[in-house]
C-alpha positions as CSV (number, residue, x, y, z in Angstrom):
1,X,0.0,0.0,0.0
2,X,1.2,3.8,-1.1
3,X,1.8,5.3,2.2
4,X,0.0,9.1,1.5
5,X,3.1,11.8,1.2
6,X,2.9,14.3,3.8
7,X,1.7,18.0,2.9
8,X,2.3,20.8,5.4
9,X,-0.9,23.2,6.4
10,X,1.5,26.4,7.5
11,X,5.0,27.6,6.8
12,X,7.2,29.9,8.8
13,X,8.7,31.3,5.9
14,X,12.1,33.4,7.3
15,X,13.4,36.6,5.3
16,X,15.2,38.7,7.7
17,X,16.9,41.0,5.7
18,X,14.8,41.9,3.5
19,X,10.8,42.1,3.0
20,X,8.2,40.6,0.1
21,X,6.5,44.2,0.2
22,X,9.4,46.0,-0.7
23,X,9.9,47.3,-4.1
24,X,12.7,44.6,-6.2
25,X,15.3,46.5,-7.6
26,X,16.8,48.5,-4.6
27,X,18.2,48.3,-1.4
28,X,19.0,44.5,-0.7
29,X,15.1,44.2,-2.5
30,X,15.5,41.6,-5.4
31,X,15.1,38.0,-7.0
32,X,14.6,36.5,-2.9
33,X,11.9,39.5,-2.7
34,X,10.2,37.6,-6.0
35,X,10.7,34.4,-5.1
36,X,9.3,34.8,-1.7
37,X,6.1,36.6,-2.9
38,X,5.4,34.3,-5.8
39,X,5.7,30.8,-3.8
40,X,4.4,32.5,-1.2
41,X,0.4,33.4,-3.3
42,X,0.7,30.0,-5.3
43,X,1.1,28.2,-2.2
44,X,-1.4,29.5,-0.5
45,X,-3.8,28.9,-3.5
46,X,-3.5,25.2,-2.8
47,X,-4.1,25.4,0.6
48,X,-1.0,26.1,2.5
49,X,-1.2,28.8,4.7
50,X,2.2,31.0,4.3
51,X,3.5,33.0,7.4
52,X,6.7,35.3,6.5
53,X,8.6,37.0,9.4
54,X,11.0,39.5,8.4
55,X,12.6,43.0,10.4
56,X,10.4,46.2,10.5
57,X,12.3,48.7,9.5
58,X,9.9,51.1,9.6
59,X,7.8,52.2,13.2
60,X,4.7,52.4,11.3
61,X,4.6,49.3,9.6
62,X,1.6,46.7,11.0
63,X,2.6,44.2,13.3
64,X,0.8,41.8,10.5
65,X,0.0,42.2,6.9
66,X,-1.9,39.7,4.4
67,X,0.4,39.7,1.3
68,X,-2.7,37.6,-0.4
69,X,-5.7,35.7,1.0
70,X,-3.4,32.8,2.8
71,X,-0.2,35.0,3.4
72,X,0.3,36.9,6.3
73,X,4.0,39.1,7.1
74,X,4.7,39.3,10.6
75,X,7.0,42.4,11.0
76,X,9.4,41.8,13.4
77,X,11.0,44.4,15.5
78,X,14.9,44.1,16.2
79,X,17.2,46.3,15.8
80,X,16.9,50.0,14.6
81,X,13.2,51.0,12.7
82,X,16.4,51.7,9.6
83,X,16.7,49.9,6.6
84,X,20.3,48.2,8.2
85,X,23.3,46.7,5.8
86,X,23.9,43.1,6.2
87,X,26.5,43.7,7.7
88,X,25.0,45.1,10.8
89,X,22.3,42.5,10.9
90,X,23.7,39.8,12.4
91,X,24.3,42.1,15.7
92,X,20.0,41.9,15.6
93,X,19.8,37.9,14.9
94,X,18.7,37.0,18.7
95,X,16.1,39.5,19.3
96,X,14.4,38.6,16.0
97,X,14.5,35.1,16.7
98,X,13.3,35.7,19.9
99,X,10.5,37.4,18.2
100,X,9.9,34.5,16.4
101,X,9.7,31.9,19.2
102,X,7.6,34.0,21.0
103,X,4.9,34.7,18.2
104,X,4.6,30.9,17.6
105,X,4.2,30.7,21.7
106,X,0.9,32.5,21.6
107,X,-0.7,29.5,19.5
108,X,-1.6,26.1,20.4
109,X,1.6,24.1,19.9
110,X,2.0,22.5,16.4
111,X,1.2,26.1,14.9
112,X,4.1,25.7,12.1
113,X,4.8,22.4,10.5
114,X,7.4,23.4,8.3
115,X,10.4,26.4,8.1
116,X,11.7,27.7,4.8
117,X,14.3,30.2,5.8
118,X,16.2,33.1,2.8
119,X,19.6,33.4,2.6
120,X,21.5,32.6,5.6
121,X,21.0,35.0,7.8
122,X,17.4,33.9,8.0
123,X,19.2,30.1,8.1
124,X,20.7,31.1,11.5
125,X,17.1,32.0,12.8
126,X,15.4,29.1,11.4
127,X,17.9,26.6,12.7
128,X,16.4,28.0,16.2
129,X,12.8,27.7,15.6
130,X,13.5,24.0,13.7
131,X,14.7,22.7,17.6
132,X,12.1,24.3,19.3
133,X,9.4,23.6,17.3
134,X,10.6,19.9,16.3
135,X,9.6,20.5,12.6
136,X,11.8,20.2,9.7
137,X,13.9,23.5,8.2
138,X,14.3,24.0,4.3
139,X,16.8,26.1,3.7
140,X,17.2,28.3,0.3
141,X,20.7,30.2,0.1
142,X,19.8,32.1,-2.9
143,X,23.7,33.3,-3.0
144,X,26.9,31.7,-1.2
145,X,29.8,33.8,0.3
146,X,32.5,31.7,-1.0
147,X,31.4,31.6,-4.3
148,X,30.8,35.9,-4.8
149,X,34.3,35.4,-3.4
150,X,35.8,33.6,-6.2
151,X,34.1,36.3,-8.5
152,X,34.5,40.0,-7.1
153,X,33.9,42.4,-9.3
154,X,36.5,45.3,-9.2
155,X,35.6,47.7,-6.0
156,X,33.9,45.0,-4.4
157,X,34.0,44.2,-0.4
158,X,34.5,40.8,-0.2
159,X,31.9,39.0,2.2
160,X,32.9,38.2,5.9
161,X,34.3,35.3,7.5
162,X,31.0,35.4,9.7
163,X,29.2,35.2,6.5
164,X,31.5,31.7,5.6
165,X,31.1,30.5,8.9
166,X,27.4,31.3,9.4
167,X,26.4,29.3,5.8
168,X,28.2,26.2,6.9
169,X,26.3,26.6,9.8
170,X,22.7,26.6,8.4
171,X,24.0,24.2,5.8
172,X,25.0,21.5,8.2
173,X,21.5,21.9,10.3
174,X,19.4,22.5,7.4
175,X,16.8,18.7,6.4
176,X,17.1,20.4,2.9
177,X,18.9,22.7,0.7
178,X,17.3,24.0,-1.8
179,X,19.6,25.5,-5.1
180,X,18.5,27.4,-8.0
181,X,20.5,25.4,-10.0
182,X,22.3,22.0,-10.8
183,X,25.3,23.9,-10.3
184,X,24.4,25.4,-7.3
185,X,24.1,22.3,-5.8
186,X,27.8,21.2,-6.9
187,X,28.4,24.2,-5.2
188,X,26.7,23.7,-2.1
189,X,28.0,20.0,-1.7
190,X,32.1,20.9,-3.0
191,X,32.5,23.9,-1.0
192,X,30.7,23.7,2.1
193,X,30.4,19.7,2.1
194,X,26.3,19.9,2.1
195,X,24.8,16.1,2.0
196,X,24.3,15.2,-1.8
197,X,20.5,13.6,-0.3
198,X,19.5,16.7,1.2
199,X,20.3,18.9,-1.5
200,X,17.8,19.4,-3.8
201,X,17.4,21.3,-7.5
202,X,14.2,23.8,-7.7
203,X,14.6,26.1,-10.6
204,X,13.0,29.3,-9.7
205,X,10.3,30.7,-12.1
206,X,8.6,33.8,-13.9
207,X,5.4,35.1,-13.8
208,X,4.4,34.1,-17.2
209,X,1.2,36.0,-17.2
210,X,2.8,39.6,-16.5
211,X,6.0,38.8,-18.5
212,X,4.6,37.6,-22.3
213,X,5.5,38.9,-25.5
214,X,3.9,42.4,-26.9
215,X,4.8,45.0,-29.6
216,X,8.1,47.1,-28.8
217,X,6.5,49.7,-30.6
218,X,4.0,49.9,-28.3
219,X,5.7,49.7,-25.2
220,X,8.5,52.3,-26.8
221,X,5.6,54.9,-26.8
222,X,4.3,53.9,-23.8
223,X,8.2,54.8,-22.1
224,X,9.1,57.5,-24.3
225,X,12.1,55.9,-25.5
226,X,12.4,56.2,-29.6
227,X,10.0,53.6,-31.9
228,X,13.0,52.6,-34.3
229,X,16.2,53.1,-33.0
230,X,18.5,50.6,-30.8
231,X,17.5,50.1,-27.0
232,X,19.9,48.2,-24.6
233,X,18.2,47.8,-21.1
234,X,19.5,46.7,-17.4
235,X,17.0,46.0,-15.2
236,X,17.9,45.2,-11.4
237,X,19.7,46.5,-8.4
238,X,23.2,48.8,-9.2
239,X,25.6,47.2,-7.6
240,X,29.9,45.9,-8.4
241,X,28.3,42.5,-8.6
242,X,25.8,43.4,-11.3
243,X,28.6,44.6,-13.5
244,X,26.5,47.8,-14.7
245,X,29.9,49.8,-15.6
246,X,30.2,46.6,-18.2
247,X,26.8,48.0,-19.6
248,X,28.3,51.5,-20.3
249,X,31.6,50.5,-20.9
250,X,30.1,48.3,-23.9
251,X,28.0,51.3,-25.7
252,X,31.2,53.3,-25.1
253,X,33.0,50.8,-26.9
254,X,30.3,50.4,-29.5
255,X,29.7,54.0,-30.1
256,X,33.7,54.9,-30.2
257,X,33.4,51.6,-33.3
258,X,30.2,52.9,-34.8
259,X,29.8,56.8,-34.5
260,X,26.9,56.9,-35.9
261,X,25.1,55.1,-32.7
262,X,26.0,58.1,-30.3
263,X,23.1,59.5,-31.9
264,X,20.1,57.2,-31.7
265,X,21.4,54.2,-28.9
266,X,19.8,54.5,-25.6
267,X,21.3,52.6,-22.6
268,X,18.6,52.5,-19.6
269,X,19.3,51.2,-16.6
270,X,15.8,50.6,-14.4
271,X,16.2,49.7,-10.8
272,X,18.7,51.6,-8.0
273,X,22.0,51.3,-5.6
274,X,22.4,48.3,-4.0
275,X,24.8,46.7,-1.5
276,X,28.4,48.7,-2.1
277,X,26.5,50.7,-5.0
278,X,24.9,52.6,-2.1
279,X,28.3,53.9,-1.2
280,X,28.3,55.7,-4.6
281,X,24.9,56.1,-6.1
282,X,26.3,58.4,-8.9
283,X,28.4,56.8,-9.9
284,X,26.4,55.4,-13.1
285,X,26.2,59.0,-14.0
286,X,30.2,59.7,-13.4
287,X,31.2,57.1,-15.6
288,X,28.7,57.6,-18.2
289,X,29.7,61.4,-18.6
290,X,33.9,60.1,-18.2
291,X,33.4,57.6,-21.2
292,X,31.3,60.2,-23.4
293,X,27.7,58.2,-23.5
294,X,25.6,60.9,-21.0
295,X,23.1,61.4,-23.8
296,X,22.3,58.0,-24.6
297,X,21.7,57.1,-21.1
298,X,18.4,57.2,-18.9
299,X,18.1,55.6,-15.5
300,X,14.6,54.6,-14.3
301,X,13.8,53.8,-10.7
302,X,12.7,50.4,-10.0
303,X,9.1,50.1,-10.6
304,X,6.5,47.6,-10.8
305,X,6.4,44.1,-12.7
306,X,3.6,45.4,-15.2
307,X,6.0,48.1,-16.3
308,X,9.1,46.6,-16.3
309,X,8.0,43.8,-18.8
310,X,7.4,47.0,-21.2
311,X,11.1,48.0,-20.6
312,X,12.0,44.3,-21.6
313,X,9.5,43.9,-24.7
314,X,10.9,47.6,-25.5
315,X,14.7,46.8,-25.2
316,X,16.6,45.6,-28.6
317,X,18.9,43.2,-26.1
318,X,19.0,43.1,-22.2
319,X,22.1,42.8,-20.7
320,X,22.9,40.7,-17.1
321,X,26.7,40.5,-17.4
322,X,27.2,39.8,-13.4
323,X,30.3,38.7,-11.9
324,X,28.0,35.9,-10.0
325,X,24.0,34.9,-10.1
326,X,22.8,31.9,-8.4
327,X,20.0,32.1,-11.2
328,X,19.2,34.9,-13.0
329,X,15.6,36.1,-12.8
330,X,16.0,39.1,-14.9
331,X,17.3,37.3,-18.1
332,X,14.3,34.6,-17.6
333,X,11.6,37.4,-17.9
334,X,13.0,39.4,-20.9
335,X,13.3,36.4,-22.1
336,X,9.6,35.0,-21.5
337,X,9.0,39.3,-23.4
338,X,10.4,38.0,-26.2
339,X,13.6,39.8,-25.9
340,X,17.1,38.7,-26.4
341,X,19.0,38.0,-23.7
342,X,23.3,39.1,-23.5
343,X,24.7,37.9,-20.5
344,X,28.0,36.5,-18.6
345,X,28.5,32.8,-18.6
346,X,28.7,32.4,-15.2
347,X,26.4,30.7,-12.5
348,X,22.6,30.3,-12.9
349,X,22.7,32.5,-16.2
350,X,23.9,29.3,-18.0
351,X,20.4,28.0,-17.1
352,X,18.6,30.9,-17.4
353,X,19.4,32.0,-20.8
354,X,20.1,29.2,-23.5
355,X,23.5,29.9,-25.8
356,X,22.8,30.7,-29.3
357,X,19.1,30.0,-28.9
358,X,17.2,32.3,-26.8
359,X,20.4,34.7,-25.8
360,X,24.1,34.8,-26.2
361,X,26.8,34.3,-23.1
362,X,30.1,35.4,-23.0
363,X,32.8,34.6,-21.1
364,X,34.4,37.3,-18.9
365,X,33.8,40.6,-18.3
366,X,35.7,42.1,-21.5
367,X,33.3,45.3,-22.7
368,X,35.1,44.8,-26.0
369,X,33.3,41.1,-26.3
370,X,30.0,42.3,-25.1
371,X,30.1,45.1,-27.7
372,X,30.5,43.0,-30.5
373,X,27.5,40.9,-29.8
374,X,25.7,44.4,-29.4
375,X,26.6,45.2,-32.9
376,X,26.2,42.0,-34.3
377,X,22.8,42.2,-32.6
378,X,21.8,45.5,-33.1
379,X,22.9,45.1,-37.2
380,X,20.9,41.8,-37.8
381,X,17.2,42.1,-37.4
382,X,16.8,37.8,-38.4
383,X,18.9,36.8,-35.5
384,X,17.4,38.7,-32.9
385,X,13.8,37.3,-34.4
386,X,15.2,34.1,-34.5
387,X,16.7,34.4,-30.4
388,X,13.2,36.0,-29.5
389,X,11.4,32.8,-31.0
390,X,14.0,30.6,-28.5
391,X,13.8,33.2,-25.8
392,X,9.9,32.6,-25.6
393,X,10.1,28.9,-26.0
394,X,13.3,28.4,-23.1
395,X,11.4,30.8,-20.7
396,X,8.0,28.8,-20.9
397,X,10.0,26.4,-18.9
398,X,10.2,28.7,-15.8
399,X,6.8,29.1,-14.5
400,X,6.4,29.6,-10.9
401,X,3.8,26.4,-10.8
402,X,6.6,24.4,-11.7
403,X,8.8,25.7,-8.9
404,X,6.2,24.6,-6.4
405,X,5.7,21.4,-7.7
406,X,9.0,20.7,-6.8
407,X,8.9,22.6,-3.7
408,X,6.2,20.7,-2.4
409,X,8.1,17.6,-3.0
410,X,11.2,18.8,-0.9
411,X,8.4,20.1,1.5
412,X,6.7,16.1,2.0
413,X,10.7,14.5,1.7
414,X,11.4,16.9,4.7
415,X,8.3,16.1,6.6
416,X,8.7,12.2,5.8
417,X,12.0,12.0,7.1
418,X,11.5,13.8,10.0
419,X,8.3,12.0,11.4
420,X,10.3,8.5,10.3
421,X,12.9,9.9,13.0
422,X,10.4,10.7,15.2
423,X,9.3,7.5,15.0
424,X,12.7,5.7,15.6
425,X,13.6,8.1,18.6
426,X,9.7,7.5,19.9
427,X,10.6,3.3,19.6
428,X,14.0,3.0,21.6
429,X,13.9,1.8,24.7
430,X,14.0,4.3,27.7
């Protein structure tokens, strides 16, 4: 006889750092913001109720919010009401966690079944709450301190030994680890010697009705950006690791090639300074007026999904050439626009955007490279058709009801193996 899978009722979903009703695309706000908000709403439209505790950094926000009919964020306070760096958070890990063991004290006992904990710092609070609770802890990294390491950009801070230390930590506690990719999982098990069975590959997805294919033309007019002239867009948070100066440095290089392009490329950059970019927020505009290319740049503040899939269906090519992703959102939702995708071969991009068929990687960080495939690109209007076609097709194969599928199934392997512990420590002799 099938013995029935087990299927939680409520999460204690764990973001510290940052929160699911913060804007993507500024501050520490990005591709964990999406990720929590989107498993968070399909979730709970099958039934699981979803629970996310992250720091108030604000005095007026609500001790609880519903994200969604199912999804509640708890606001914990700790710390400072100031949006802190990560580097300061880990001073505020005990009160929040005491904040969290004391919110699940005011239920019956058995309130949470499950945690899911973001990044590690949450890791380090969930490990807590999976010992006092005596449920199982998923853990998703969504990026690893050694591995940025490996891959500084120029003017870079490289992360903490805490940082190292901490994410060994969470993942030798942690019933599962869950990657973003295959070769996040190498990752996780050759660097920080993560058990190859709790280790498990959950490709994170798009919002395939927001991001779908429409008329550039349209969405060009809709921005203000010109109908029929070449349109290079970077969408996310302006930071070392991002590699925006490889944007500029690119359409400096292509412009000083091709003269002609200083007057009708435009270069926008939509979203704002994150992590070290904060230290310098101009400096996108510094550079851009050093290599010559002011004009033919606009930055956009981050904005809502609706409108930045018009800034993807309106770009010619989007560009993601980070030093390290452990996916890649950004290239799968041009992508699922229709739009071409140029981005470094490095991490999760090699998943997210298919060589040759829906995008074009490049190895390095060279802006010569990147502005040949600009040109090459911008001057043939059959092989960017011919990428959009693949881009569509490869980004079909992201959809967020996909990723919970598979969640779910790291969700009942968690709970399985925990009550078959239970069981074994229940059946010893005392």
């Amino acid at each position: 006889m099938t013995v029935p899978q087990p299927s939680p009722r409520r999460i204690a979903t764990i973001s510290v750092h940052t929160s699911p009703l913060e804007q993507p695309g500024t501050g520490d706000a990005g591709g964990l913001n999406v990720y929590v908000v989107e498993v968070a709403k399909r979730l709970a439209a099958r039934g699981v109720e979803v629970e996310i505790f992250t720091r108030a950094v604000s005095r007026d926000a609500p001790p609880v919010a519903e994200l969604a009919p199912g999804v509640l964020v708890r606001h914990v306070h700790a710390g400072p009401f100031e949006d802190l760096d990560k580097a300061d958070l880990p001073a505020q890990l005990c009160h929040f966690t005491f904040e969290v063991l004391r919110t699940e004290a005011a239920y019956a006992p058995g309130r949470y079944d499950l945690v899911h904990a973001h990044y590690w710092l949450s890791g380090q609070v969930g490990a807590v709450a999976k010992e006092r609770w005596g449920v199982p802890l998923v853990q998703s990294m969504h990026t690893l301190g050694k591995v940025k390491n490996a891959a500084l950009a120029w003017g870079d801070a490289a992360e903490p030994e805490m940082r190292i230390r901490g994410e060994a930590e969470v993942v030798a506690t942690a019933d599962r680890l869950v990657a973003n990719t295959d070769e996040e999982a190498r990752q996780l098990i050759g660097h920080y010697g993560a058990d190859p069975a709790k280790v498990w590959t959950v490709n994170p997805g798009v919002d395939l009705s927001v991001f779908t294919p429409g008329p550039a033309s349209e969405a060009r007019q809709r921005l203000g950006l010109p109908v029929d002239q070449p349109v290079v867009v970077f969408a996310g948070r302006v930071q070392p690791l991002k590699a925006p100066d490889v944007v500029l440095r690119a359409a400096a290089q292509l412009i000083r090639d091709h003269p002609a392009l200083a007057r009708t490329l435009t270069v926008a950059f939509v979203g704002g300074p994150s992590g070290t970019g904060r230290a310098d927020p101009d400096g996108l505009t510094e550079l851009s007026r050093t290599l010559g290319v002011a004009d033919a740049v606009r930055l956009e503040p981050p904005c809502p999904q609706s409108e930045l899939a018009d800034w993807y269906r309106a770009a010619t090519v989007v560009m993601v050439p980070s030093y390290s992703e452990s996916f890649g959102l950004v290239a799968v939702e041009a992508q699922a626009c229709g739009t071409p995708v140029l981005a470094a071969s490095v991490g999760g991009l090699r998943t997210a955007v298919q060589d040759g068929v829906s995008g074009v990687l490049v190895q390095g960080h060279d802006p010569a490279s990147y502005a040949q495939v600009l040109r090459d690109l911008i001057a043939a209007p059959e092989l960017r058709e011919r990428l959009s076609r693949g881009a569509v097709a490869h980004a079909s194969r992201f959809g967020w009801g996909g990723t919970v599928d598979r969640l779910m199934a790291v969700y009942a392997g968690a709970m399985s193996t925990a009550e078959a512990a239970d069981r074994f420590t229940r059946a010893l002799p005392s």
